[in-house]
C-alpha positions as CSV (number, residue, x, y, z in Angstrom):
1,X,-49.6,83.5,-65.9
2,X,-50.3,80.0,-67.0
3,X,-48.4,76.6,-66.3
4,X,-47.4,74.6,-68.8
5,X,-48.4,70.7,-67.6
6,X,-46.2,69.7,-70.4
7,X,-42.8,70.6,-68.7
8,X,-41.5,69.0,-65.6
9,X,-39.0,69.7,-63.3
10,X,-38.3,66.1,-62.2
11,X,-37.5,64.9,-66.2
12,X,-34.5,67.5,-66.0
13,X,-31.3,65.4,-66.1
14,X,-29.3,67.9,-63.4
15,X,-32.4,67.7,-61.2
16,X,-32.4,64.1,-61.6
17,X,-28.5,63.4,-60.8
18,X,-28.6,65.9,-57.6
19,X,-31.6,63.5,-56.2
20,X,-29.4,60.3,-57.4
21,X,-26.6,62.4,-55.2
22,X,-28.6,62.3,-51.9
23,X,-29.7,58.7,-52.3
24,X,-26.3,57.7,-52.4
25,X,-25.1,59.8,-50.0
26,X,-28.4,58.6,-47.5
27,X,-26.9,54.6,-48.4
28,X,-23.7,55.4,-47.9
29,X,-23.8,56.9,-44.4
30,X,-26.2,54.1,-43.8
31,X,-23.9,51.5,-44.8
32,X,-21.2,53.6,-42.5
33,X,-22.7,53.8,-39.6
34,X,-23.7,50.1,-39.2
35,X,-20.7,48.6,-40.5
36,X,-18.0,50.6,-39.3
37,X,-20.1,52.9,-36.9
38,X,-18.7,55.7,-38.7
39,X,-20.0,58.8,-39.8
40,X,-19.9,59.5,-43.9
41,X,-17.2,62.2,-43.3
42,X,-15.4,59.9,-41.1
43,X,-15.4,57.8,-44.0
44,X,-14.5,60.3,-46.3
45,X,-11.4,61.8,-43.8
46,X,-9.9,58.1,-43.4
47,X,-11.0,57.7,-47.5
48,X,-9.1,61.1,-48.3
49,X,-6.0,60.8,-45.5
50,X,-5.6,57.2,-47.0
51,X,-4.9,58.1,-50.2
52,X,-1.4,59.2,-49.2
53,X,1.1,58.9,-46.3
54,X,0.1,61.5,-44.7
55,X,-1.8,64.3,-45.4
56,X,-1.5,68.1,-43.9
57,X,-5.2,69.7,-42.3
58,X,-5.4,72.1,-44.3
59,X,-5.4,69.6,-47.4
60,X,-8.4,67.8,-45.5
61,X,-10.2,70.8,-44.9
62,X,-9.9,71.7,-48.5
63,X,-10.4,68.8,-50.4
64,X,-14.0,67.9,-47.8
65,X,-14.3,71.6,-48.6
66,X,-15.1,71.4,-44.6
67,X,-15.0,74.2,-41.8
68,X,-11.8,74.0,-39.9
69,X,-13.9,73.8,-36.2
70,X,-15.7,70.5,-37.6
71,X,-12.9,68.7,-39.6
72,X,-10.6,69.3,-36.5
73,X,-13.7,67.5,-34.1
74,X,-14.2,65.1,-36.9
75,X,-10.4,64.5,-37.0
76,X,-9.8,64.3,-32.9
77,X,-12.6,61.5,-32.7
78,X,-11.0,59.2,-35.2
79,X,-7.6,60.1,-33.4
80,X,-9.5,59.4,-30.5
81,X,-11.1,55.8,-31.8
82,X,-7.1,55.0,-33.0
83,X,-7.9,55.3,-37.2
84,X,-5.6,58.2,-37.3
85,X,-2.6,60.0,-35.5
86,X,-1.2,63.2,-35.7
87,X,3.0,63.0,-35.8
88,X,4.7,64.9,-33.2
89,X,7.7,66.7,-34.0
90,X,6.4,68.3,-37.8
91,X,5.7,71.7,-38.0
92,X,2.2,71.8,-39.7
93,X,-0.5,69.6,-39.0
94,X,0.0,66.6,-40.8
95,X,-2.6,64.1,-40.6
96,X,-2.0,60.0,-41.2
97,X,-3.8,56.5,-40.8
98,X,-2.7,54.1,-37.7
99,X,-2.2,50.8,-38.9
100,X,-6.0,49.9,-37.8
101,X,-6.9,53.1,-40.2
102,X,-5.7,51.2,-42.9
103,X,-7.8,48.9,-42.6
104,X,-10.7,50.4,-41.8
105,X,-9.4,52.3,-45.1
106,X,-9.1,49.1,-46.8
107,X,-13.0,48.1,-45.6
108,X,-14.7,51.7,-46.4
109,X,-13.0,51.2,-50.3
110,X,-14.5,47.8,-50.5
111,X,-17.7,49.5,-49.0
112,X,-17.9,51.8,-51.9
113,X,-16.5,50.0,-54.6
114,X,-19.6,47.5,-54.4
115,X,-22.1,50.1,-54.1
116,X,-20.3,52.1,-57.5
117,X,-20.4,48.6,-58.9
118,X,-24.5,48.3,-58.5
119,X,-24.7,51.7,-59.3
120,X,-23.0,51.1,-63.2
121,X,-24.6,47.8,-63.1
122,X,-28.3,50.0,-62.8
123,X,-27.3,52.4,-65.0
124,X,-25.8,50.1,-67.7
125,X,-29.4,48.0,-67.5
126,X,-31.3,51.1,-67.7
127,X,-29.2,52.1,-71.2
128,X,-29.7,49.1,-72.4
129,X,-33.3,48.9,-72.3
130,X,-33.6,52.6,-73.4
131,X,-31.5,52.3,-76.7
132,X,-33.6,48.9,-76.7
133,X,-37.2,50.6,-76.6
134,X,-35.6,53.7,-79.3
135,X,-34.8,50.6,-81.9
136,X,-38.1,49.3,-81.8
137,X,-39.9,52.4,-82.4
């Protein structure tokens, strides 16, 4: 069986966007941690929980695509750090942001905006000098 040297994995587009994947997700838990000493799903909890009022589990779990064990630790440490609180008196687990989870909500969107914002800004250069070099040819 031969290889053929002309083919390569790392031009495929899919391969390509699942590395792009990891090195955002590798910034962005970066940027977590040392600004907010968060983990990324913390961020992603408080990002998801913050989107609404309040939010049941099971909706977390879902949406994070999470384990139930590890969203319920993840979810009693930022209880725990006063980012969210569980209502008494409902019947299901519903989920919400304390007033200092809002902002914290507040700061993590900011967070991520700028880093989508460089992102588009990298890909739009990158387009540009693409469909630049195709005219020339």
């Amino acid at each position: 069986m031969s290889c053929d040297t002309t083919r390569r994995f790392g031009e495929l587009a899919l391969y390509r966007l699942q590395m792009l994947s990891r090195v955002t997700e590798r910034l962005a838990e970066m940027q977590y941690r040392q600004a907010f000493g968060l983990t990324l799903l913390q961020a992603r909890i408080i990002g998801v929980v913050g989107e609404s009022s309040a939010l049941p589990f099971g909706q977390v779990v879902e949406t994070l695509e999470l384990e139930k064990a590890r969203a319920s630790r993840l979810i009693a440490g930022l209880i725990e750090r006063g980012l969210l609180e569980k209502p008494s008196g409902k019947r299901a687990v519903v989920i919400r942001l304390t007033p200092a989870g809002r902002q914290m909500w507040n700061s993590i969107y900011e967070a991520a905006s700028g880093r989508n914002r460089k992102l588009l800004d990298c890909l739009y250069q990158t387009t540009l000098r693409c469909s630049t070099g195709a005219s020339h040819r």
